[in-house]
DSSP file (Angstrom, degrees, kcal/mol; ACC not computed):
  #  RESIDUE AA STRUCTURE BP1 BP2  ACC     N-H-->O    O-->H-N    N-H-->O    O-->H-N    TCO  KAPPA ALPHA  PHI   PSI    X-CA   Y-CA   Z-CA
    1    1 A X    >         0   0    0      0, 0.0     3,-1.3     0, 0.0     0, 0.0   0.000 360.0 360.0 360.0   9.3  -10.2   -3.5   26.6
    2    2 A X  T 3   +     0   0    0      1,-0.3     0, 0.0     0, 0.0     0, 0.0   0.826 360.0  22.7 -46.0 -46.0  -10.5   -5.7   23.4
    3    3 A X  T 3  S+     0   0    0      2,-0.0    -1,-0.3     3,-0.0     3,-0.1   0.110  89.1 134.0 -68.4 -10.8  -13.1   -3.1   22.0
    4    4 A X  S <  S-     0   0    0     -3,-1.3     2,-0.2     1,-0.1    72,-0.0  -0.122  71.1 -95.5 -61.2 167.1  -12.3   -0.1   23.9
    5    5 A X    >   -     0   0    0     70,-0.1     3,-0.7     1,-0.1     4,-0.4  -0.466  28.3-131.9 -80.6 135.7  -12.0    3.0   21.7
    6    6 A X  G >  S+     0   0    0     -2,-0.2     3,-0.8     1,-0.2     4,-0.3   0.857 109.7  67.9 -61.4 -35.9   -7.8    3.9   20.5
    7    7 A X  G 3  S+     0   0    0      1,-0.2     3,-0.4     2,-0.2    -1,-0.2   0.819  86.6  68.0 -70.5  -7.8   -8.5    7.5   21.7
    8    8 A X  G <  S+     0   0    0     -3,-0.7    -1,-0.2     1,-0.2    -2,-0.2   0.984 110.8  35.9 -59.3 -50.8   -8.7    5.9   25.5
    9    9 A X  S <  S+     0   0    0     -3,-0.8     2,-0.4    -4,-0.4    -1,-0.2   0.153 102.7  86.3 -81.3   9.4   -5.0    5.2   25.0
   10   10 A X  S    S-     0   0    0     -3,-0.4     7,-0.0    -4,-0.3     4,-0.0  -0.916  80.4-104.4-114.3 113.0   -3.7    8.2   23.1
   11   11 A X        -     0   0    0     -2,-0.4     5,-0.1     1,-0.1     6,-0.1   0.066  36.6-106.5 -41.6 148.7   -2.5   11.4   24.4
   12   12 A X  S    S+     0   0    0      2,-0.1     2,-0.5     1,-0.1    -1,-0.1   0.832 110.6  55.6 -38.3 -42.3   -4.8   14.3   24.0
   13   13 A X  S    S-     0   0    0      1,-0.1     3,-0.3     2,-0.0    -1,-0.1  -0.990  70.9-170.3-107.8 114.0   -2.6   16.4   20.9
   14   14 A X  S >  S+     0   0    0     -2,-0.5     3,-1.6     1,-0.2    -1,-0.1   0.313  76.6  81.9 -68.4   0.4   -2.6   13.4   18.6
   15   15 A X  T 3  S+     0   0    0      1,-0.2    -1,-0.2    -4,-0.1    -3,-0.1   0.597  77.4  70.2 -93.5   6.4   -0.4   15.4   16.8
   16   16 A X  T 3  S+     0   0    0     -3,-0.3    -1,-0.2    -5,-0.1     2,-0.1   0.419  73.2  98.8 -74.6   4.8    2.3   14.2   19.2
   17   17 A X    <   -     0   0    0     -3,-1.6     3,-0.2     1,-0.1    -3,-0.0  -0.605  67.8-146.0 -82.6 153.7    2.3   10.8   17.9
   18   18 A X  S    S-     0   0    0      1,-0.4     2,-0.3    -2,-0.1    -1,-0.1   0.792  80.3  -2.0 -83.5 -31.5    5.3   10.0   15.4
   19   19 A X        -     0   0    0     -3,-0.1    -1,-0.4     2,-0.0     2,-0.3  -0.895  56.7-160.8-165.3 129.1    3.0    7.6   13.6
   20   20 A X        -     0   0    0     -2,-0.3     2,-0.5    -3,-0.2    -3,-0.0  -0.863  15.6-146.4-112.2 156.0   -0.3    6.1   13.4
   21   21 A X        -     0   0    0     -2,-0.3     5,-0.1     7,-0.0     2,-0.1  -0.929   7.1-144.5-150.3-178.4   -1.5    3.1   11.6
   22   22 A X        -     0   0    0     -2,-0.5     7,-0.3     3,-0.4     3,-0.3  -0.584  12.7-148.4-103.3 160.8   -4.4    2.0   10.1
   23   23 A X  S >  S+     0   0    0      1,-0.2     3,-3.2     2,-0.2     4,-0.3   0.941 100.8  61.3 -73.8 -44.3   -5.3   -1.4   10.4
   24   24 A X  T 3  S+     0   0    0      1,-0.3    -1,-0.2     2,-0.1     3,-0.1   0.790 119.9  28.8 -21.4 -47.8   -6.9   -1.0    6.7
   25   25 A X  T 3> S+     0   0    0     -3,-0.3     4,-3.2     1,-0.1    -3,-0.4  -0.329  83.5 136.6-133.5  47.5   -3.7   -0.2    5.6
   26   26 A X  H <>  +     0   0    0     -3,-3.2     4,-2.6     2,-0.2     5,-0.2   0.946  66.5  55.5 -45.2 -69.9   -1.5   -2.2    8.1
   27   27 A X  H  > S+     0   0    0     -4,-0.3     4,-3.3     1,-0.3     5,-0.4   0.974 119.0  33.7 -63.8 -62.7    1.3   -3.8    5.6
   28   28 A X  H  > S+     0   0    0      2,-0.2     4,-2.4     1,-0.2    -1,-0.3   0.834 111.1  53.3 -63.0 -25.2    2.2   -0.6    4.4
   29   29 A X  H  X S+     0   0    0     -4,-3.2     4,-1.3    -7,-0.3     5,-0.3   0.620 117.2  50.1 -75.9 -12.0    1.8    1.8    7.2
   30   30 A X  H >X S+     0   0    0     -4,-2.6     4,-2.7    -5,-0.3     3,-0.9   0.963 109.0  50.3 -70.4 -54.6    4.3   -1.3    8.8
   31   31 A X  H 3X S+     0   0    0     -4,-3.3     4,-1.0     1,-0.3    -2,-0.2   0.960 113.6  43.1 -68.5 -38.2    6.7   -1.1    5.8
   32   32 A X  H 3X S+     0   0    0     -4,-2.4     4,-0.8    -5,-0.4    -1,-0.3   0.726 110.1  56.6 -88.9   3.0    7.0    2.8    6.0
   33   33 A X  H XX S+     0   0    0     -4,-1.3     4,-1.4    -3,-0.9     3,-0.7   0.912 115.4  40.4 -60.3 -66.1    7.4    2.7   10.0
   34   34 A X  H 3X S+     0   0    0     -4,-2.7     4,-2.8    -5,-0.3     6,-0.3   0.811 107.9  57.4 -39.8 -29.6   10.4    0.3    9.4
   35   35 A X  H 3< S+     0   0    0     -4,-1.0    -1,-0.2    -5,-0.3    -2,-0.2   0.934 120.5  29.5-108.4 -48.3   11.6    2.2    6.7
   36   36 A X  H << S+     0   0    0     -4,-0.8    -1,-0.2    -3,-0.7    -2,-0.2   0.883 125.0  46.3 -69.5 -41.9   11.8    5.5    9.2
   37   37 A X  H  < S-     0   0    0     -4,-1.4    -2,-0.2     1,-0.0    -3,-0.2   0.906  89.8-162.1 -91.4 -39.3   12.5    3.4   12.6
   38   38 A X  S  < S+     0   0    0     -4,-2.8    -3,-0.1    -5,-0.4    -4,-0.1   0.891  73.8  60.7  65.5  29.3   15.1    1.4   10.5
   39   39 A X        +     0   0    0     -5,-0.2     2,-0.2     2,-0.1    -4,-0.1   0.094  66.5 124.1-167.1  32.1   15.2   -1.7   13.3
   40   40 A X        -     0   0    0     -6,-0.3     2,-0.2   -10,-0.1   -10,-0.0  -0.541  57.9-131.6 -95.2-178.3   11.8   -2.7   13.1
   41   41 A X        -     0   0    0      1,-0.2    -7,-0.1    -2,-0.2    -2,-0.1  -0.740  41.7 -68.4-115.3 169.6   11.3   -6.9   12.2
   42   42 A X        -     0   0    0     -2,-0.2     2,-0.7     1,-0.1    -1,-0.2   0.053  47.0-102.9 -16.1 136.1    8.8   -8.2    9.4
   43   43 A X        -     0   0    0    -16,-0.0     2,-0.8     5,-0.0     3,-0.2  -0.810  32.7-155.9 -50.2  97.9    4.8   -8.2    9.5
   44   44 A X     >  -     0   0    0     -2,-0.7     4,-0.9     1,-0.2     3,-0.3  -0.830   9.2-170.7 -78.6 114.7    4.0  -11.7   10.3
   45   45 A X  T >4 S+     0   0    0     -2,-0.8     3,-0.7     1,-0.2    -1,-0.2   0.862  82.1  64.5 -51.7 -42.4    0.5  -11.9    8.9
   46   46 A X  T 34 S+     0   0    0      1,-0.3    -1,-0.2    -3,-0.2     4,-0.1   0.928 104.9  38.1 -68.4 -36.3    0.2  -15.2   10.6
   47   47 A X  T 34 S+     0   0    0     -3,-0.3    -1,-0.3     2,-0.1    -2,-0.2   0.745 104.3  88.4 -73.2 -10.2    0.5  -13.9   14.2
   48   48 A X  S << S-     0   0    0     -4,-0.9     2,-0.1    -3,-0.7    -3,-0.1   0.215  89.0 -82.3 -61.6 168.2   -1.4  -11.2   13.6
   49   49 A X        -     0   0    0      1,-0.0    -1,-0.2     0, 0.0    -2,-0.1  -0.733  53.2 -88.1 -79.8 155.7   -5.1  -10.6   13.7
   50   50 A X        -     0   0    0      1,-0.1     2,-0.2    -2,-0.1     5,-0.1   0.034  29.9-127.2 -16.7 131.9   -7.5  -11.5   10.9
   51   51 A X    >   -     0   0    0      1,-0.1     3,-3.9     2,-0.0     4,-0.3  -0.835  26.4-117.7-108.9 146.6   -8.4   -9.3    8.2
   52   52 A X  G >  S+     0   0    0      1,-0.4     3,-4.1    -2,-0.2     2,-0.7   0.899 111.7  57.5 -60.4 -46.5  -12.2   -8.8    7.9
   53   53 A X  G 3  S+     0   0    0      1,-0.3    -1,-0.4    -3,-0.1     5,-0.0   0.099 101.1  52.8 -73.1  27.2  -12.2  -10.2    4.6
   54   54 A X  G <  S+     0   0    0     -3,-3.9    -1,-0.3    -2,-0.7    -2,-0.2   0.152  86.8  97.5-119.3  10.3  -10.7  -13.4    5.6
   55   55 A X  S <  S-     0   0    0     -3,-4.1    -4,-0.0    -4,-0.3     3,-0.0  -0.321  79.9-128.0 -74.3 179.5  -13.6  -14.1    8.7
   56   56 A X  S    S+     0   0    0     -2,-0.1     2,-0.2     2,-0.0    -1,-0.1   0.803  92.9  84.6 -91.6 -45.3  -16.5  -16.6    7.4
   57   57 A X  S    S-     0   0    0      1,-0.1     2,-1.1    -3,-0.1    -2,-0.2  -0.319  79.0-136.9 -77.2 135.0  -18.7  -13.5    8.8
   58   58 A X    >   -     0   0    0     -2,-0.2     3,-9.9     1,-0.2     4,-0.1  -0.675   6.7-163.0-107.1 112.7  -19.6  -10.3    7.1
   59   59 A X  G >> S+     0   0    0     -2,-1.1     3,-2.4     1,-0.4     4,-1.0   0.839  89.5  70.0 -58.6 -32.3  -19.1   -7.8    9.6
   60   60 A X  G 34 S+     0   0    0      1,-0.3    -1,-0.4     2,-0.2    -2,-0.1   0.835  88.2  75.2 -49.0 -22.8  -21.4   -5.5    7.1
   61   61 A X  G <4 S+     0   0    0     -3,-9.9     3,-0.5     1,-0.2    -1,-0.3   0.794  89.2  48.1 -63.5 -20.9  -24.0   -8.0    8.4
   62   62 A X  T X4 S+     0   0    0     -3,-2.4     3,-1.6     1,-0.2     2,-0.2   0.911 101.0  65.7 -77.8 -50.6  -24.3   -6.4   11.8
   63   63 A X  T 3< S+     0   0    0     -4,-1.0    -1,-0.2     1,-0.3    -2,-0.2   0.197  77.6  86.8 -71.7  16.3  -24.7   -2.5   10.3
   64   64 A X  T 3  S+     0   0    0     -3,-0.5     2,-0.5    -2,-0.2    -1,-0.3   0.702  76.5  72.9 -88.0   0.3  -28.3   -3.6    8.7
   65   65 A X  S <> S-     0   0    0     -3,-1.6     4,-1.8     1,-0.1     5,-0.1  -0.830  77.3-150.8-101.0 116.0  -30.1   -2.6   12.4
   66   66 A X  H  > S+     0   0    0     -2,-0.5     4,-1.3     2,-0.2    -1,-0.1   0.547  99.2  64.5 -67.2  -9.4  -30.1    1.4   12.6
   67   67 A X  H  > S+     0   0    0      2,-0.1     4,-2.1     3,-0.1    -1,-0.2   0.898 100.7  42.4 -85.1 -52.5  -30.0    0.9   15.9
   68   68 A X  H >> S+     0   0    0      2,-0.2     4,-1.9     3,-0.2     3,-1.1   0.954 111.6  58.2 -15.9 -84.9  -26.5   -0.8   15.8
   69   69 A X  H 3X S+     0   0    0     -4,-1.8     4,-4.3     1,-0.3     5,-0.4   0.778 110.2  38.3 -43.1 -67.2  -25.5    1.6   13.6
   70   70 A X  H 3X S+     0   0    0     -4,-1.3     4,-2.3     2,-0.2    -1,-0.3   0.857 111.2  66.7 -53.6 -40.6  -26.3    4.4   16.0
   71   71 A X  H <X S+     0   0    0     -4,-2.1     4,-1.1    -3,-1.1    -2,-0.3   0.939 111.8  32.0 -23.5-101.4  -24.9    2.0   18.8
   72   72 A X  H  X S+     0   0    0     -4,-1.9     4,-3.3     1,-0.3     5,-0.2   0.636 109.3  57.5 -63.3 -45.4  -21.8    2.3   17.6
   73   73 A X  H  X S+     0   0    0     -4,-4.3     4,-2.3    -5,-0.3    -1,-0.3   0.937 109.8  50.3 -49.2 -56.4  -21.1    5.7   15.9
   74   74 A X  H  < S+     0   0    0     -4,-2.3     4,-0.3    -5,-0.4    -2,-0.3   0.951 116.1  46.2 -79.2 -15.4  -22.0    7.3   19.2
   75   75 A X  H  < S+     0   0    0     -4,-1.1     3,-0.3    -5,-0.3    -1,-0.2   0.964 121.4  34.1 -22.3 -82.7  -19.3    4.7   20.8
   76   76 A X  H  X S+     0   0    0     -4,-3.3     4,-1.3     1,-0.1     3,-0.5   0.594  85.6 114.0 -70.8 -20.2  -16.7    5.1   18.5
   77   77 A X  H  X S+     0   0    0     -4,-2.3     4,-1.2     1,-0.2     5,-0.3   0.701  73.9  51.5 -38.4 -36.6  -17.5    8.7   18.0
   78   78 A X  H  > S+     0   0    0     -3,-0.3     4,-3.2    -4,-0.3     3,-0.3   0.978 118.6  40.3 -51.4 -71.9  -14.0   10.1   19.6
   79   79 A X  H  > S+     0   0    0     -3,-0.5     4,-2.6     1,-0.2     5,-0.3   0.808 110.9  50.5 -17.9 -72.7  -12.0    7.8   17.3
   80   80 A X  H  X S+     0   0    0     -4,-1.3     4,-0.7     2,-0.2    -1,-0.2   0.812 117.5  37.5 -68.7 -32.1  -13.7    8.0   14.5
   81   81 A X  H >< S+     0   0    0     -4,-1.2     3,-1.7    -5,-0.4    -2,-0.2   0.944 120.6  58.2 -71.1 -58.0  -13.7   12.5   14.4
   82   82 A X  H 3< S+     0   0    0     -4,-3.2    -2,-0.2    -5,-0.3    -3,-0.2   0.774 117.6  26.0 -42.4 -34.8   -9.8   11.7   15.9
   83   83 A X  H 3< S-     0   0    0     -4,-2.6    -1,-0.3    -5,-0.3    -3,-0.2   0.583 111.3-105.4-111.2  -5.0   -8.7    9.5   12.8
   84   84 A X    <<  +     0   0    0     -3,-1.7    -4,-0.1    -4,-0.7    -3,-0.1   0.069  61.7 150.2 128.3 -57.1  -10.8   10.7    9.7
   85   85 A X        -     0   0    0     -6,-0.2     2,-0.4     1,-0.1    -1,-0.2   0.057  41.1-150.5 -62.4 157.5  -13.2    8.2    9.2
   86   86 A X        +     0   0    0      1,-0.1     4,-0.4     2,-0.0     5,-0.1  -0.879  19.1 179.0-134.5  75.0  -16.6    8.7    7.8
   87   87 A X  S >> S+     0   0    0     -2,-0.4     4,-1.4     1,-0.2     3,-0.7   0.797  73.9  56.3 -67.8 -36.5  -18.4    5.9    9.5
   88   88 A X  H >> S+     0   0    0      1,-0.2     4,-2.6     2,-0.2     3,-0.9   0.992 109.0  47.8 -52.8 -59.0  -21.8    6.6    8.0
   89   89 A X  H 34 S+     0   0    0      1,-0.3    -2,-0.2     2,-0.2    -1,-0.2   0.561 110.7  45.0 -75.1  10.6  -20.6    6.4    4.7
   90   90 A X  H <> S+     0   0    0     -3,-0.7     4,-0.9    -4,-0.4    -1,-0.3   0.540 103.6  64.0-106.7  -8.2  -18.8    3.6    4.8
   91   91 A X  H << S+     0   0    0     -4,-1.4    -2,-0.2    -3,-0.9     3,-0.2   0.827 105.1  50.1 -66.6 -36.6  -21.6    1.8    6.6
   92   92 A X  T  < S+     0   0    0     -4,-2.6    -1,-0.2     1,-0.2    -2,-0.1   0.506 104.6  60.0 -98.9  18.4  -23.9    2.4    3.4
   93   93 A X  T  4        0   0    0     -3,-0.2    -1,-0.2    -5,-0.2    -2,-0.2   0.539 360.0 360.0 -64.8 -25.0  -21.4    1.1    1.3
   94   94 A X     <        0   0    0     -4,-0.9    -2,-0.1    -3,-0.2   -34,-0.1   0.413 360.0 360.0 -79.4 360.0  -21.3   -2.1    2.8
């Protein structure tokens, strides 16, 4: 389920979750979940997963095949309407 889509696991009205966060913005959406839950422990970076900009690989390398592209938008497509994201346009930014 490494890859499965978030919205597999989410109730239907996300707007019953207390909090989401994004991995993009991990360290802070951690600091202000503690800050609310008021017993949560430290980020350790080190156990954590990778952040893309510290793989050897540049994940933008995979989004140069339109086929990919498409691949993966229609995939992600719950998620990505569910959370916000604007996966085309950050795909031609990269």
């Amino acid at each position: 389920h490494h890859w499965a889509p978030c919205i597999r696991f989410l109730p239907k009205d996300l707007n019953t979750l207390d909090f989401v966060l994004r991995f993009e913005t991990l360290a802070k959406d951690w600091e202000e979940l503690r800050t609310k839950a008021g017993c949560l422990g430290e980020l350790n970076k080190d156990e954590g997963p990778r952040l893309l900009h510290e793989s050897k690989r540049n994940y933008a390398e995979f989004y140069k095949d339109s086929k990919i592209v498409d691949l993966v938008a229609e995939y992600y497509a719950e998620d990505i309407e569910a959370f916000g994201y604007e996966f085309r346009e950050v795909i031609r930014m990269a």
